[in-house]
VOPARO-185648 format. One record per residue: residue number from 0; x, y, z of N, C-alpha, C in turn. Coordinates in nm, 3 decimals, m for minus. Atoms other than C-alpha are relative to their C-alpha. Example, Ala and Ser with C-alpha at 12.3 -4.5 7.8 and 13.67 -1.06 7.14 Angstrom:
2
nr_n_east_n_north_n_up_ca_east_ca_north_ca_up_c_east_c_north_c_up
0_0.089_m0.119_0.000_1.230_m0.450_0.780_0.090_0.120_0.000
1_m0.082_m0.119_m0.006_1.367_m0.106_0.714_m0.077_0.109_0.073
//
This chain:
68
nr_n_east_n_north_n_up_ca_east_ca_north_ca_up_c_east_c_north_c_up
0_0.075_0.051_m0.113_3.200_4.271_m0.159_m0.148_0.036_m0.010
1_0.139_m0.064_0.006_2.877_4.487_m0.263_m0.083_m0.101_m0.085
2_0.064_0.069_0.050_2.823_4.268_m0.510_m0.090_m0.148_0.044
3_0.072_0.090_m0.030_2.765_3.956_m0.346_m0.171_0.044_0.080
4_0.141_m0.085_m0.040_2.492_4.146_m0.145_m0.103_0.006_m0.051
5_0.066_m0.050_0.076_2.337_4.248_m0.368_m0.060_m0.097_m0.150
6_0.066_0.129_0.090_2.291_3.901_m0.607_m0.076_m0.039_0.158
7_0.035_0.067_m0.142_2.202_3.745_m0.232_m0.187_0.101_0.011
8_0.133_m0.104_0.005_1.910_4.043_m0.202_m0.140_m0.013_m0.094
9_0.077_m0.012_0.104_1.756_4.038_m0.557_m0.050_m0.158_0.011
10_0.052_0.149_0.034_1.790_3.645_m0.516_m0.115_m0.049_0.099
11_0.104_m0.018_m0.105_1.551_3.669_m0.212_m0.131_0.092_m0.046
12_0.102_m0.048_0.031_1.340_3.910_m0.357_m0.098_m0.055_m0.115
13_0.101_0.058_0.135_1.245_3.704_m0.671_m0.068_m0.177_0.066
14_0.015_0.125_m0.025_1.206_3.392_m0.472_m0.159_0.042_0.102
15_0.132_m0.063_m0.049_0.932_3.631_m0.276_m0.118_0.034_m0.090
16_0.100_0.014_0.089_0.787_3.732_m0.532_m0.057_m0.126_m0.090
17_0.066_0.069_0.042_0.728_3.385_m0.686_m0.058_m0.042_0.141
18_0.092_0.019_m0.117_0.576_3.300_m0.360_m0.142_0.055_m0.019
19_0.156_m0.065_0.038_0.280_3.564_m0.404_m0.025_m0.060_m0.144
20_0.033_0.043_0.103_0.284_3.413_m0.759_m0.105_m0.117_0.002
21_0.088_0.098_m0.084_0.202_3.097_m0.616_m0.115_m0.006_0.104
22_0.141_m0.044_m0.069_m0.070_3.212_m0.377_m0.100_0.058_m0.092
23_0.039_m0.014_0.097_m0.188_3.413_m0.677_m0.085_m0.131_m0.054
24_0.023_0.087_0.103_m0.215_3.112_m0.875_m0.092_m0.128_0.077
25_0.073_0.077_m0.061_m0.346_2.874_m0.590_m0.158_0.070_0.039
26_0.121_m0.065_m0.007_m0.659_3.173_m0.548_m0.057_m0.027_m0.098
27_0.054_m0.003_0.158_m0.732_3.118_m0.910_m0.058_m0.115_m0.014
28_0.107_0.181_0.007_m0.813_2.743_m0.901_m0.086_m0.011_0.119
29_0.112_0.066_m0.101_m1.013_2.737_m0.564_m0.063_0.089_0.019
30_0.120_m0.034_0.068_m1.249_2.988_m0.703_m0.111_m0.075_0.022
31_0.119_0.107_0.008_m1.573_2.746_m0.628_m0.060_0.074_m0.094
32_0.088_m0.047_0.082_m1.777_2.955_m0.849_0.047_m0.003_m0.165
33_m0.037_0.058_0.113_m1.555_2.967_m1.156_0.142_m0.001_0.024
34_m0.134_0.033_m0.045_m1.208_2.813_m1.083_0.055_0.062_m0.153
35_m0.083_m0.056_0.128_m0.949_2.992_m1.393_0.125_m0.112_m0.003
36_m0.078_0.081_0.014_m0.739_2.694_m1.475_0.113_0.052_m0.092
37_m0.086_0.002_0.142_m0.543_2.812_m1.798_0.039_0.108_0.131
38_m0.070_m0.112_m0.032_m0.471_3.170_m1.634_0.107_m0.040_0.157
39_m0.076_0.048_m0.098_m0.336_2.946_m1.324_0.107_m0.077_m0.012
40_m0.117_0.081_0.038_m0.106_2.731_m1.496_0.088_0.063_m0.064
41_m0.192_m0.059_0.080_0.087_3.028_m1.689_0.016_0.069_0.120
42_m0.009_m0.140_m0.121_0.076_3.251_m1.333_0.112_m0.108_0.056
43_m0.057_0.087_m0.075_0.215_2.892_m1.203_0.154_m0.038_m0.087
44_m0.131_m0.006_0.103_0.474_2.818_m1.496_0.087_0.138_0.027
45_m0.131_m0.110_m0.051_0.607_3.182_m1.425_0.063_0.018_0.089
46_m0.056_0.001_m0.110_0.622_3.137_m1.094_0.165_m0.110_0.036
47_m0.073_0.107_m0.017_0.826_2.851_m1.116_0.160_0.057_m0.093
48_m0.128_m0.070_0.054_1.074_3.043_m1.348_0.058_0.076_0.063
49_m0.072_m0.057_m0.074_1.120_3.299_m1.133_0.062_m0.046_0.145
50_m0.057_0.073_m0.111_1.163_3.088_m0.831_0.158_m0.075_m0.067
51_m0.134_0.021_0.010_1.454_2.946_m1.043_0.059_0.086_0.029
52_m0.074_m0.070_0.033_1.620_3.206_m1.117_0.069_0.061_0.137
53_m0.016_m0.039_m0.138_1.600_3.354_m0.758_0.068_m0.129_0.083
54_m0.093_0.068_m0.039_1.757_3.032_m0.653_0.132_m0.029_m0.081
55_m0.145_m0.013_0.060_2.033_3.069_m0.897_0.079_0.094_0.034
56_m0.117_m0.101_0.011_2.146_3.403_m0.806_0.034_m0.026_0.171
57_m0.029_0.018_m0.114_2.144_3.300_m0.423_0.109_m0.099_m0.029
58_m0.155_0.128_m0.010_2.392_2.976_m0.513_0.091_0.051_m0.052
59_m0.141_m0.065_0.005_2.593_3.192_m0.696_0.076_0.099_0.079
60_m0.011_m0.112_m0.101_2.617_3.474_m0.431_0.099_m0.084_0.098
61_m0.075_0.079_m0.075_2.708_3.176_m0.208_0.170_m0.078_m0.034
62_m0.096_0.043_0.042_2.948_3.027_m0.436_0.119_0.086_m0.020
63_m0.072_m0.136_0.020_3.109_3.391_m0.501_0.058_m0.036_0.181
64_m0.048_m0.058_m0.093_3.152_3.434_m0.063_0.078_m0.176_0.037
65_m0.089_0.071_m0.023_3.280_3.085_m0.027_0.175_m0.030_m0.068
66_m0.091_m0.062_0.060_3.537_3.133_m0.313_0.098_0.051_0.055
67_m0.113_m0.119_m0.100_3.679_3.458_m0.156_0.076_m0.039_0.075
//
C-alpha cells in the first residue's frame, strides 16, 4: 500500500519540478536585453522529459490502486 504513495508523491514532485523548469526556461527567452534561446530550449526539452515521466509514475500509481 506504501508503495502506491509513494510513486503518486515522487510523480507530483517531478511534475513540480518541471513546472519551475518551465518558468526557468520562459525567464530565459523574455530577457529583452539578451534573450538565451539555445540554453532555453534544452532547460525546455528537459522539462518536458521530466514532466513525462512524472506523469507516468502518477498513471501507474493509479493503475496499481484501481487494480487492487
Amino acid at each position: 500500500m506504501m508503495f502506491f504513495w509513494l510513486r503518486e508523491l515522487a510523480g507530483w514532485g517531478l511534475i513540480l519540478v518541471a513546472l519551475y523548469l518551465v518558468r526557468t526556461g520562459l525567464v530565459f527567452i523574455s530577457d529583452m536585453q539578451s534573450p538565451r534561446i539555445v540554453e532555453s530550449a534544452v532547460v525546455m526539452l528537459t522539462a518536458l522529459g521530466i514532466l513525462k515521466a512524472g506523469v507516468l509514475l502518477i498513471r501507474i500509481s493509479t493503475a496499481a490502486r484501481v487494480a487492487k
